[in-house]
C-alpha positions as CSV (number, residue, x, y, z in Angstrom):
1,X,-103.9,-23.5,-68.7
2,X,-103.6,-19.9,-66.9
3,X,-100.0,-18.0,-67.7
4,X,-99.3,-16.4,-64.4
5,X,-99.2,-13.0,-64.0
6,X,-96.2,-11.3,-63.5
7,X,-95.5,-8.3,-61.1
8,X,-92.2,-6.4,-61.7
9,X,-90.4,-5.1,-59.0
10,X,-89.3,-2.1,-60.9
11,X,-92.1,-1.3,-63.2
12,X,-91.0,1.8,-64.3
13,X,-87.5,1.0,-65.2
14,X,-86.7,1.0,-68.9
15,X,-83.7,0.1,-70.5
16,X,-80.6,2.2,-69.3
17,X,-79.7,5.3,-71.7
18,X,-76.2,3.7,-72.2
19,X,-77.8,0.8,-74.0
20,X,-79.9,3.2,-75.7
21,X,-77.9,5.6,-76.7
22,X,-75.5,3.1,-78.2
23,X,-77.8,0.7,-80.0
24,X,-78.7,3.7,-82.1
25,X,-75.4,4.6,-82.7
26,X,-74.8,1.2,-84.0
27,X,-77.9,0.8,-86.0
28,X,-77.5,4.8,-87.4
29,X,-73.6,3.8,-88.2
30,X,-72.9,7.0,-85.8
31,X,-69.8,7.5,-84.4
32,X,-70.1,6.5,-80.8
33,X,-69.1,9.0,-78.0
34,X,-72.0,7.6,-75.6
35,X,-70.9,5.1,-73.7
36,X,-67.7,5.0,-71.5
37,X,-65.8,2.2,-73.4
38,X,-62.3,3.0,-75.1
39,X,-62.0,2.6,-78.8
40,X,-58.2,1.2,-78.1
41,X,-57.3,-2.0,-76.5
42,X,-55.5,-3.0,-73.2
43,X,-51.5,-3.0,-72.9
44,X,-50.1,-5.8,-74.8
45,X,-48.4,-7.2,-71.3
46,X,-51.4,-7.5,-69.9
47,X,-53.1,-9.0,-73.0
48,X,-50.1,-11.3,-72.6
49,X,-50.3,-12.9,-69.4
50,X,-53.9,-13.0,-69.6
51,X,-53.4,-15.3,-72.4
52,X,-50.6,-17.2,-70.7
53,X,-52.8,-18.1,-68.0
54,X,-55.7,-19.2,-70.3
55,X,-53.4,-21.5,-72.1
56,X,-51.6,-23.1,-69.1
57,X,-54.7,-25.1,-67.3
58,X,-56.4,-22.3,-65.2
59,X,-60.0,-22.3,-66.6
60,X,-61.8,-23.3,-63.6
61,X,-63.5,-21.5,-60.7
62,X,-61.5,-19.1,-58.4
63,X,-61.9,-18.3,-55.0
64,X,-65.5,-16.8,-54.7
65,X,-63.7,-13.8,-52.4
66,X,-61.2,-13.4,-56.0
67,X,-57.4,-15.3,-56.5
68,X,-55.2,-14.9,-54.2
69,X,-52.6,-12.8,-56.3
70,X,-54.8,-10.3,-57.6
71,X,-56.7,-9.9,-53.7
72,X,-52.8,-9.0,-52.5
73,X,-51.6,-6.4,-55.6
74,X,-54.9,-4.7,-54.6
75,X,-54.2,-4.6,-51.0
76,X,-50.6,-3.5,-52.0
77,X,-51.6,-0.5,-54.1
78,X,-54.3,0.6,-51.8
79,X,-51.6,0.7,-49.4
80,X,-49.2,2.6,-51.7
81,X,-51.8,5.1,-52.9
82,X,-53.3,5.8,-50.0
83,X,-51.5,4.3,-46.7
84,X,-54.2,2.1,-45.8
85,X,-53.4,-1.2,-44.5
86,X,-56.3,-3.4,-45.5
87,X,-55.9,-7.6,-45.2
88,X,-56.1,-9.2,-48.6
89,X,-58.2,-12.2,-47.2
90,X,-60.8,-10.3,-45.0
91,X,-61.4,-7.1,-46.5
92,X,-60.7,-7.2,-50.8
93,X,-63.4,-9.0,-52.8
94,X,-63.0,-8.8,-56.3
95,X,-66.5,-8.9,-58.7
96,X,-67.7,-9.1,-62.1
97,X,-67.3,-5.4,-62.4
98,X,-68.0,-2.5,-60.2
99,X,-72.0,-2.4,-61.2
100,X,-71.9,-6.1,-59.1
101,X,-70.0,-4.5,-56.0
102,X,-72.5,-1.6,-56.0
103,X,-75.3,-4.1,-55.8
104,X,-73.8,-6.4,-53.1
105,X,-72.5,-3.5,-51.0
106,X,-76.2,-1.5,-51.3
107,X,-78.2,-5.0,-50.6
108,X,-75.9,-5.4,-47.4
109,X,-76.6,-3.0,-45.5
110,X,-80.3,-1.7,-47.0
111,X,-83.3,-3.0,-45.6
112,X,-87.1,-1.8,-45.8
113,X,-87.9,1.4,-44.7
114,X,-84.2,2.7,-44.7
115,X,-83.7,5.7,-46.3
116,X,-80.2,6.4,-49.2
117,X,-78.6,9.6,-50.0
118,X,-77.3,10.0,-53.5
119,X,-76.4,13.0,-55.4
120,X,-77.8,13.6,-58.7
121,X,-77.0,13.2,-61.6
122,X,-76.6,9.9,-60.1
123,X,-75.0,6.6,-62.0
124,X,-78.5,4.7,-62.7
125,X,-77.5,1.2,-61.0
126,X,-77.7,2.8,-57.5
127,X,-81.3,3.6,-57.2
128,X,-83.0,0.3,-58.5
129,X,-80.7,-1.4,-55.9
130,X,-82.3,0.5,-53.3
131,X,-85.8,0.0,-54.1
132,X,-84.9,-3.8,-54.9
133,X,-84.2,-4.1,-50.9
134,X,-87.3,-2.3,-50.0
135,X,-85.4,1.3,-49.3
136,X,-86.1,5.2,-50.4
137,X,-83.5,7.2,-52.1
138,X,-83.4,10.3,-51.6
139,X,-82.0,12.6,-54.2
140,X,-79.5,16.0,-53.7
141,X,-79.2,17.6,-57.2
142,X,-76.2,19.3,-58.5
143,X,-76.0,22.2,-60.9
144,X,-73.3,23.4,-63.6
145,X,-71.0,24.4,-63.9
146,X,-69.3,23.2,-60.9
147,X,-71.9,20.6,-59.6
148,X,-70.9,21.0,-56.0
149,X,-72.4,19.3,-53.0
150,X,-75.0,21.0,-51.0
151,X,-74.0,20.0,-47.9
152,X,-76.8,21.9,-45.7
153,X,-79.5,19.9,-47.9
154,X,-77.7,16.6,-47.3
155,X,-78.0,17.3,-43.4
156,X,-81.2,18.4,-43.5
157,X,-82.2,14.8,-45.2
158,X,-80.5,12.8,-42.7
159,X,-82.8,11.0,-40.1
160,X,-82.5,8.4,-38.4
161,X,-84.0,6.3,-41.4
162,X,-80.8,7.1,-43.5
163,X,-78.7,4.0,-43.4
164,X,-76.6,4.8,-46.5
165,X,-74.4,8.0,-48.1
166,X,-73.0,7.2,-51.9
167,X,-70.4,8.9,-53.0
168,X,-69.3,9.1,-56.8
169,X,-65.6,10.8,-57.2
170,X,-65.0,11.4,-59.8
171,X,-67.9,11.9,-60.8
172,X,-69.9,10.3,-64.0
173,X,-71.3,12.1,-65.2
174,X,-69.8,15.1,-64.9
175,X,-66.1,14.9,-64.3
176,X,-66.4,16.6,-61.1
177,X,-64.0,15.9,-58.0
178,X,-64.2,16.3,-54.5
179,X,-62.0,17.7,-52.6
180,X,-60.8,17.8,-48.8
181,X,-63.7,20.4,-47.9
182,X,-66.4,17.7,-49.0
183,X,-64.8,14.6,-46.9
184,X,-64.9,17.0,-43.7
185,X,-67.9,17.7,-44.8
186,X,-69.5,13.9,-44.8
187,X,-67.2,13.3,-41.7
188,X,-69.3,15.9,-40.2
189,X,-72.5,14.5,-40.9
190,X,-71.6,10.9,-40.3
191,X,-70.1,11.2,-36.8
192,X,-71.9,9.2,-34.2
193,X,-74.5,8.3,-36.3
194,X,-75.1,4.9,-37.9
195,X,-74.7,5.5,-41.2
196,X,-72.6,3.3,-43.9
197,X,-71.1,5.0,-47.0
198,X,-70.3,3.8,-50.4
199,X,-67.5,4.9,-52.1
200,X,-67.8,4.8,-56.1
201,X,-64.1,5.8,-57.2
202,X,-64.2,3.4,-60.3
203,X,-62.2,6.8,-62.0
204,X,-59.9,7.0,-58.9
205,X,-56.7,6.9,-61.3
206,X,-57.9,9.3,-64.3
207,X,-58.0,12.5,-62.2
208,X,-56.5,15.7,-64.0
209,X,-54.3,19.0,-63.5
210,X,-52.6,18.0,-59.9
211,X,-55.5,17.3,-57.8
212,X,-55.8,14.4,-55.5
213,X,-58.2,11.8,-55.2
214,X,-60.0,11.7,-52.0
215,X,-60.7,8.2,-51.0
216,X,-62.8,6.8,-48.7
217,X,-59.5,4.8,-47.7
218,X,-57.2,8.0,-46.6
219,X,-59.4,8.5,-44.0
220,X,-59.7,5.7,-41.0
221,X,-62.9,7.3,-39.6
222,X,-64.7,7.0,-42.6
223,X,-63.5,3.6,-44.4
224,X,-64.3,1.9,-40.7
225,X,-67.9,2.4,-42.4
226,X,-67.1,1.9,-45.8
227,X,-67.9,0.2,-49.0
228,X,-64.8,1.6,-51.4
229,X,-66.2,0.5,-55.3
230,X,-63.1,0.5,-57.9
231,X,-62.9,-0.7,-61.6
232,X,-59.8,-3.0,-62.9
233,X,-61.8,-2.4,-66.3
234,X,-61.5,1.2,-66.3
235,X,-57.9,1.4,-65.6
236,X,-56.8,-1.0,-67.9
237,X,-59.0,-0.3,-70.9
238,X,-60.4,-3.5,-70.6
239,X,-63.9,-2.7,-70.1
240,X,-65.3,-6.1,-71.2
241,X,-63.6,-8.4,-69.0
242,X,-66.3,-7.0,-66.1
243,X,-63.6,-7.1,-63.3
244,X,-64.0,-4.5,-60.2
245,X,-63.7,-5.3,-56.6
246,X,-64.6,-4.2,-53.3
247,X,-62.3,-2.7,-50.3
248,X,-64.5,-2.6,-46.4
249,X,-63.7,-3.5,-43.4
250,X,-63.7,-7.2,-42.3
251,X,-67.6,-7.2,-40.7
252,X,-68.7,-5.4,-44.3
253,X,-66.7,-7.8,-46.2
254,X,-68.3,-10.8,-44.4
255,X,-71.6,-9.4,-44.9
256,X,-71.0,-8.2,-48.9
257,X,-70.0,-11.9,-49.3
258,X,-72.8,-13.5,-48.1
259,X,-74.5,-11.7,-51.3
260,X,-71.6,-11.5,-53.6
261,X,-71.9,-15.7,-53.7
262,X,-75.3,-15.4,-55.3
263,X,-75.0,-13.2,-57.6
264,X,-71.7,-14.0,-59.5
265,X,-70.2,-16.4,-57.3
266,X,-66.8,-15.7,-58.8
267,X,-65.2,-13.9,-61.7
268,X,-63.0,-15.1,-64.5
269,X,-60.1,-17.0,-63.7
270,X,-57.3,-16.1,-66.2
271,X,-58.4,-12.5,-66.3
272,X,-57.8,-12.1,-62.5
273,X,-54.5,-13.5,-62.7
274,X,-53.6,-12.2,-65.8
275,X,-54.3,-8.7,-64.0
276,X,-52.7,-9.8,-60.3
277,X,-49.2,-9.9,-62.6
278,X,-49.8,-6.8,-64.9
279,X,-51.0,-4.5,-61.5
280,X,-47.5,-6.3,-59.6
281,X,-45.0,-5.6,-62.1
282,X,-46.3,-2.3,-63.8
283,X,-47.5,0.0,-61.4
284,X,-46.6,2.7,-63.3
285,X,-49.6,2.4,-65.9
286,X,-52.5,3.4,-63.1
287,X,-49.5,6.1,-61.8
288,X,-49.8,7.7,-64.7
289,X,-53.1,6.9,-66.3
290,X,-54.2,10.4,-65.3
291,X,-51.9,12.4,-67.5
292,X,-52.7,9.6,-70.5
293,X,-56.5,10.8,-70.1
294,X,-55.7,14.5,-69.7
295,X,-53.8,14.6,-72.6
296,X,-57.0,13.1,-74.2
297,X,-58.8,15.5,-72.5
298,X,-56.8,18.4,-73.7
299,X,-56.9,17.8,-77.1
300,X,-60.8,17.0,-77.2
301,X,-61.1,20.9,-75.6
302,X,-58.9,22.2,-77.9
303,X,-60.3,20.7,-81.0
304,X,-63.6,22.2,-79.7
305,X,-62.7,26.0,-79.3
306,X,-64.3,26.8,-82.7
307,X,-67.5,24.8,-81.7
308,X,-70.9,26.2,-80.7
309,X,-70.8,24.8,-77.2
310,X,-69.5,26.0,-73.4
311,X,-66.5,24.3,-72.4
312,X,-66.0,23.5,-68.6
313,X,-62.8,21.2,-68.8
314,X,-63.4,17.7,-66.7
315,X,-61.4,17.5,-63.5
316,X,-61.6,13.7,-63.8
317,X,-63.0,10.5,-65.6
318,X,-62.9,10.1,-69.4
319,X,-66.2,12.1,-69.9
320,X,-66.7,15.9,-71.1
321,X,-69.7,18.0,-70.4
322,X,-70.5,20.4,-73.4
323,X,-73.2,23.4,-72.9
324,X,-75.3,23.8,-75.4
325,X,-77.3,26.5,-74.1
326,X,-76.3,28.9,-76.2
327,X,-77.3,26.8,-79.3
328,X,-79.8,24.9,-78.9
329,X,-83.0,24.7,-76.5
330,X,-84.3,21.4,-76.8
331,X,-84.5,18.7,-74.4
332,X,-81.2,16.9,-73.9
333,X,-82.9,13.5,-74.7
334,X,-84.1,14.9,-77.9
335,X,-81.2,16.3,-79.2
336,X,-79.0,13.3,-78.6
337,X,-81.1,11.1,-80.3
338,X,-81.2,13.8,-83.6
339,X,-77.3,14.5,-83.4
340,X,-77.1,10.8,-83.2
341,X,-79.6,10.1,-86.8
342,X,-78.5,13.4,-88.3
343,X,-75.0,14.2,-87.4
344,X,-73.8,10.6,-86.6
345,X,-72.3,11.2,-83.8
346,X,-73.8,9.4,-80.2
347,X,-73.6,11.1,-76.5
348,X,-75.7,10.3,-73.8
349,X,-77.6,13.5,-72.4
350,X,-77.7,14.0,-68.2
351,X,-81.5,14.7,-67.4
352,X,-81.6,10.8,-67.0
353,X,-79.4,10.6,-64.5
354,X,-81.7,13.1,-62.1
355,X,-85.2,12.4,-59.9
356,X,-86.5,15.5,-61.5
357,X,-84.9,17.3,-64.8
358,X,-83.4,20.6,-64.0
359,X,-83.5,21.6,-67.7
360,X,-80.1,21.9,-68.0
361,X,-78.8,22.1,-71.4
362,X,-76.0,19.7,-71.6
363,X,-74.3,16.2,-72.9
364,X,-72.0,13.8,-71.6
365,X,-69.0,13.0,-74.4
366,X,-66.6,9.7,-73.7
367,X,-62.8,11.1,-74.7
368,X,-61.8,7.8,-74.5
369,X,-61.2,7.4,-77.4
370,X,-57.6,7.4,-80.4
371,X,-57.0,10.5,-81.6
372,X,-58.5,10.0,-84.9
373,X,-61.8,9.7,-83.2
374,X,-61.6,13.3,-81.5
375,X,-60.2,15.0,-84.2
376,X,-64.0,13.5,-86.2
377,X,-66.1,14.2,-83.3
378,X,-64.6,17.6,-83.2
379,X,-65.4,18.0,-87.1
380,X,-69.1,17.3,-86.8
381,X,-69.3,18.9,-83.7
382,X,-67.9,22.5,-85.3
383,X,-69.7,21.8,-88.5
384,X,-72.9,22.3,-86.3
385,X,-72.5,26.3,-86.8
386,X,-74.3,28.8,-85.2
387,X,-77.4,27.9,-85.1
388,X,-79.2,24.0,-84.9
């Protein structure tokens, strides 16, 4: 009998450096600062009523678009946060995590020959998407320290081919932010031109030292074209549980649904309502999740002063970039892996996350993590001395 052959779609797509990066941590016994997970759990409330729920009979399907409850607290902060009045029933899906909205939202409105704009380093899921629908992505790279937009290079890419802009503010994995300059910027671009945007703000609550987090949703010009991505795991410290959702206008949402009902149907049903409760009655947990990280954040830099590496604090997310330029000039890829086996400690390095490696001489460090953890990272990490 003949096996038939098999011809992948992405043939050249490997298994993600997060997966990577942490398998070796495990199998090395290293202590893992690669991949964005806490080391803590999720408030006890929360673990509460998410345990009420699964012990009072509601452990079958939900909605497909997400319960009820949890579609109107999302609606109710988005209008809190940000003064946008969205409708819980037309325009709030809620997914199995904010990888599945990407997905749905990029396979709604890509189709062969269209062309994506994404700026590098990029989060790895948006590509493959892309090329999955038969599009192009085309790639503007960033530099450090700042990693600022070049926004003459993103108008000289758009064409009439470019059906999709993604944002990522914050940004993984740098811990940039935008701010008000870039949205006029984008606005600039988009006007009278048919172009959709997705918004990746899955960080949009662990932003740090006053700034404010431009959504896609202050602004009624540019959410009327919008896909705005958040995480419910991220906030809540709950990473596993695979809960996101997706904010658009009624004609997106109808069109993300028609693919969000193959792909997970629906997500789990005590978890959404355990969260619907926790995100109703304590608002005050996302309010001040930011300070939480920053203090997090603080600490990490601080512990690191005596260390080898360039410190440009993160404006956002639970990530830290550390230079080691001035120590080191191997590949990032290669010295994860040997800080990893020798040092025991696990970071993911950034050159994956560009079309073409700048060279750039950093890696990406998760400061979610207790205290204890730091202060350890920070020991290995100054016990690297002066020279590798």
């Amino acid at each position: 009998m003949t096996t038939p052959k098999l011809t992948s779609k992405l043939p050249d797509v490997g298994t993600t450096i997060f997966t990577v990066m942490s398998e070796l941590a495990r199998k090395e016994g290293a202590l893992n600062l690669s991949q964005g997970f806490p080391d803590f759990d999720g408030p006890e409330a929360l673990l509460d009523r998410v345990s009420h729920y699964l012990h009072s009979g509601h452990n079958q399907y939900a909605p497909m678009m997400g319960v009820p409850a949890l579609r109107a607290a999302i609606a109710a902060k988005v209008a809190d946060l940000y003064a946008a009045r969205v409708d819980p029933d037309r325009e709030v899906t809620v997914t199995s995590g904010a990888t599945e909205a990407l997905f749905c939202a990029i396979a709604a409105v890509v189709n062969p020959g269209d062309e994506v704009i994404v700026f590098d380093p990029a989060y790895d899921s948006y590509e493959p998407v892309v090329r999955l629908q038969g599009g192009r992505t085309l790639h503007v790279p960033m530099h450090p320290p700042d990693y600022r937009v070049d926004w003459g290079r993103v108008r000289d890419l758009v064409s009439d081919r470019t059906r999709l802009i993604i944002s990522n503010t914050p940004h993984n994995p740098t811990g940039t932010v935008w701010d008000a300059g870039d949205i006029a910027a984008l606005a600039g671009i988009v006007a009278e031109r048919d172009i959709h945007l997705l918004a990746d703000e899955v960080y949009e609550h662990i932003i740090f030292d006053g700034r404010t987090h431009e959504s896609l949703l202050r602004y009624p010009d540019l959410f009327e074209r919008s896909f705005v991505v958040s995480s419910l795991g991220k906030t809540y410290h709950t990473t596993g549980w695979k809960i996101g959702y997706c904010v658009a206008p009624a004609a997106l949402t109808e069109e993300f649904r028609r693919i969000h009902q193959y792909v997970t149907f629906t997500s789990n049903t005590p978890v959404q309502l355990g969260l619907a409760d926790f995100l109703t009655e304590h608002p005050e947990h996302h309010l001040t999740l930011g300070a939480f990280y920053q203090a997090k954040r603080d600490t990490f830099c601080r512990l690191l002063a005596d260390s080898p590496f360039l410190i440009t604090p993160s404006a956002g997310t639970y990530f830290q970039l550390l230079d080691y330029s001035a120590w080191s000039n191997e590949q990032d890829t290669d010295l994860a892996v040997r800080l990893t086996r020798q040092a025991r400690l696990a970071s993911i390095p950034v050159s994956p996350f560009y079309l073409d490696d700048p060279g750039h001489k950093v890696l990406r460090f998760c400061f979610a993590k207790d205290d204890q953890t730091l202060v350890r990272a920070a020991e290995i990490l100054c016990g690297l001395g002066d020279h590798p």
